[in-house]
Structure formats: structure tokens, C-alpha cells
C-alpha positions in Angstrom: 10.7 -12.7 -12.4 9.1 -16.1 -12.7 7.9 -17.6 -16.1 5.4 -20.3 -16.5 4.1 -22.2 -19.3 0.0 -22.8 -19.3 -1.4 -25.3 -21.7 -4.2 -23.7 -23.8 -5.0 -26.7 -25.2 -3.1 -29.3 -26.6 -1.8 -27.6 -29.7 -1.4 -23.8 -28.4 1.0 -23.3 -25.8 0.7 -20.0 -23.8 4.1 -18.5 -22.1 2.9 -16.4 -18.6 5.3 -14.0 -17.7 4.6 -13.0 -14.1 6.4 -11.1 -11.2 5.8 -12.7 -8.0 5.2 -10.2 -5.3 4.8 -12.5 -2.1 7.5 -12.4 0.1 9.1 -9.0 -1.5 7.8 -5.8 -2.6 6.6 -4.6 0.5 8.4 -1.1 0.4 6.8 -0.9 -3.2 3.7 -1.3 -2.2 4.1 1.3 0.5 5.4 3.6 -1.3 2.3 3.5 -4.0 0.2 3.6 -1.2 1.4 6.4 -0.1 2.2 7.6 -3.8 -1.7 7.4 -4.2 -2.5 8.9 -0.9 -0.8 12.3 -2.8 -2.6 11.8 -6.3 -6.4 11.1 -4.5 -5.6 14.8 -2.6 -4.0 16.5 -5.4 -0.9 17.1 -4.9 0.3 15.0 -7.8 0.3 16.0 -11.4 1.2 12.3 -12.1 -2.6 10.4 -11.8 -1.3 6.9 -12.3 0.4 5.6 -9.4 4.3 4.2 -10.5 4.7 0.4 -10.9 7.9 -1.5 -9.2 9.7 -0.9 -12.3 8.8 2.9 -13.2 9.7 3.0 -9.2 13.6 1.4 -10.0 13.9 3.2 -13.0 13.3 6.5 -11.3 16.5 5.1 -8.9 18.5 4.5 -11.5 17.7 8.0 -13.1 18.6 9.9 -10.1 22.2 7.7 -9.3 21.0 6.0 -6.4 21.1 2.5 -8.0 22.5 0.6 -11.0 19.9 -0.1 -14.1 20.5 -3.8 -12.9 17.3 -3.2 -10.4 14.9 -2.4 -13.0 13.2 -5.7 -13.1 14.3 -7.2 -10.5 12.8 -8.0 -6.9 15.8 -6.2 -4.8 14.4 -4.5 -1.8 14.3 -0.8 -1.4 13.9 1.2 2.2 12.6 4.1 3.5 15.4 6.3 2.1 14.6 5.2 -1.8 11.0 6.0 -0.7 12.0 9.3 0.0 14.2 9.9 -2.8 11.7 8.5 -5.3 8.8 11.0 -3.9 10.9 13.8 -4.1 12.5 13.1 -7.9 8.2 12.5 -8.8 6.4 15.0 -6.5 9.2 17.3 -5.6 8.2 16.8 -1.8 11.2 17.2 0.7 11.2 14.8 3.7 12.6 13.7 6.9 13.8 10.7 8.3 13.3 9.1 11.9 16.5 6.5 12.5 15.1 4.2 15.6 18.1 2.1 16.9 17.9 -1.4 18.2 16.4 -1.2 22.0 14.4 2.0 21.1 10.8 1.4 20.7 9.1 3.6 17.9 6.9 5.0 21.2 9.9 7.1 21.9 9.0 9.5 18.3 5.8 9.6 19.4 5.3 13.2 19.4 7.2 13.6 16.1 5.2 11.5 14.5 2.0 12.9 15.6 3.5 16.6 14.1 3.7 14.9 11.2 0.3 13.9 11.0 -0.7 17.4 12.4 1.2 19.7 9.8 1.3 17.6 6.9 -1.3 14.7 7.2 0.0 12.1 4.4 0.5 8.2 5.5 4.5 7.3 6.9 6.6 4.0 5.9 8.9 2.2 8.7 11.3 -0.1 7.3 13.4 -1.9 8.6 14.4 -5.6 9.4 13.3 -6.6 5.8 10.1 -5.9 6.2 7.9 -1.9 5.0 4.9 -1.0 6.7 2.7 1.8 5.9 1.5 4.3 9.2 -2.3 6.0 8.6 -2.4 7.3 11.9 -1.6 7.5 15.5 -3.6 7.3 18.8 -1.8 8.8 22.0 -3.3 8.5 25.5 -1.1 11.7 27.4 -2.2 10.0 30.6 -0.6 6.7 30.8 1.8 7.4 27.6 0.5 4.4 25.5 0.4 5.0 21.5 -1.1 2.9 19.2 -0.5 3.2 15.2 -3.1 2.8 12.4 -0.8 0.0 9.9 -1.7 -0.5 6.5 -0.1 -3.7 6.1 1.3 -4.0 2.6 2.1 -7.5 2.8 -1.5 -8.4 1.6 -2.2 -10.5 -1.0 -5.8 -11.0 -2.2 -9.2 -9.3 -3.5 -10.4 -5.9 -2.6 -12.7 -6.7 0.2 -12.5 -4.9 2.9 -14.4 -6.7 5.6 -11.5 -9.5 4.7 -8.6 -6.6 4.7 -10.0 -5.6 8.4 -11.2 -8.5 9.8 -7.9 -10.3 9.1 -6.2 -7.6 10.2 -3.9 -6.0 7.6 -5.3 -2.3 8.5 -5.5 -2.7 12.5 -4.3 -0.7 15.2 -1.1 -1.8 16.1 1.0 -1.1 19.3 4.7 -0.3 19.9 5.6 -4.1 20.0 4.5 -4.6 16.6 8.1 -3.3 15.9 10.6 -5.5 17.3 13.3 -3.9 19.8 16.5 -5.2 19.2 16.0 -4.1 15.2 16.9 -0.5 13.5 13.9 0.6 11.8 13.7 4.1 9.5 10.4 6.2 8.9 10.1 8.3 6.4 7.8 11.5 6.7 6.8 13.4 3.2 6.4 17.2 4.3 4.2 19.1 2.5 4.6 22.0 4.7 7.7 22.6 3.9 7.1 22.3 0.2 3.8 25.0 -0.1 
């Protein structure tokens, strides 16, 4: 939390106080994408999508983490993701664990299942860093895969020529993901939960 003092004029003083999001948050951000993703096909009774804190809070509530994250930029992974969606939407999930010098190609299959029974965007983390999965393309020819990323490390206006043209929702392929990292996805399953 950053605060910063903006001159009005020169008898009014006005104190901003303003979470900085560049550089951190990017598991937040997945998650409310994928949060949203839930509400916009109705399987939410919640309509307004959590904020960072209303996401820590709901950690601390179910024991996962002390009330000392609620307002502050600690990172969360793929597991909080998953504990947080099931606390708010009751959804069960499952976790892929890819170990350094495994490539995310290997859960190929699994992760195209996932998109076959249940539909609803994934999250990798891993390496400090969250990315949201819309999709996947898979040639059963030559094996190659590529994966639809919402990147949630985007910071700017809601214009999506910028967003694609820039490349923060682009077809990525398995080297997007470095090897020598552990990464975790987490798949919501909404079969399992009708």
C-alpha cells in the first residue's frame, strides 16, 4: 500500500491512498478473471467479482492464512485460487503439479478434458508469476499444443485491439513456461459439482 500526497491547490491538500498492482497481483487478477468467467455463465450467486482484499479475507476465514494478508501485496498460487473458489462458489477442483524439466505439453490431454467437461478458463503459477489458460489447440499429428493466455499482467485501458495487438491474449506455445521451473494449474470442475 503506497500513499501519496496531490496538491489541490495551494491551500487544500489531498492524501491518495492507492494499492499499486504492477509487479504483484497477478494470481488476483487471474483468479477474478476466472471468478467472472463463473458469474457471466451463471454459475455464481455472487454478481460482483471479489477485490484482492475480499479475496485475503476469504483466506483468512477458511485458516489458510493469517489476517496479516488482508491488505497486503503477498502473493497467492494456484492452490489459494482453488481454495478461494471452492469457500465462494462451492466448486471442487484439481491440481496439475508440473516439475522442473517437464514441459506443460506433457498434460496436454488433461487439460483439453478440462476444457471438454467443464469449459471454465485454468491458472498456472508458478515461478512468481499467474497466468490465466482460455483454451488449447492440439495438432494429434505432429503433437504440438498451443494455449490461449490471458495475460493478467496487463496494465492499461480496455481496448482491445491494444490488449491483442500487444499481445497479452495470444496463443502461446509450451516454451512460454520455462523448463527448469515447477509450475501448478488449477482446473475448477463443474462436472463434478452438478
Amino acid at each position: 500500500m503506497h500513499i501519496f500526497i496531490m496538491a489541490v491547490n495551494k491551500l487544500k491538500i489531498k492524501f491518495l491512498l492507492l494499492i499499486i498492482f504492477e509487479g504483484w497481483g497477478c494470481a488476483y487478477r487471474s483468479f477474478q478473471t476466472i471468478f467472472s468467467w463463473f458469474v457471466l455463465n451463471g454459475f455464481s450467486s455472487i454478481l460482483s467479482i471479489p477485490t484482492i482484499n475480499e479475496i485475503q479475507q476469504c483466506l483468512v476465514d477458511i485458516g489458510d492464512k493469517p489476517s496479516s494478508i488482508v491488505n497486503s501485496s503477498n502473493w497467492i498460487g494456484s492452490i489459494e485460487i482453488g481454495m478461494v473458489l471452492e469457500k465462494l462458489l462451492g466448486l471442487k477442483y484439481r491440481i496439475i503439479q508440473i516439475y522442473p524439466g517437464q514441459s506443460i505439453s506433457e498434460y496436454i490431454r488433461h487439460i483439453m478434458i478440462h476444457f471438454k467437461q467443464n469449459v471454465s478458463p485454468i491458472m498456472i503459477g508458478g515461478n512468481n508469476l499467474a497466468h490465466t489458460i482460455l483454451g488449447v489447440a492440439f495438432d494429434s499429428n505432429t503433437g504440438k499444443c498451443k494455449f490461449l493466455v490471458a495475460d493478467p499482467h496487463y496494465f492499461g485501458e480496455d481496448d482491445l485491439e491494444i490488449i491483442i495487438s500487444k499481445g497479452w491474449v495470444s496463443w502461446k506455445n509450451e516454451n512460454f513456461w520455462k523448463r527448469d521451473q515447477s509450475y501448478n494449474i488449477i482446473l475448477p470442475c463443474i462436472e463434478e459439482n452438478q
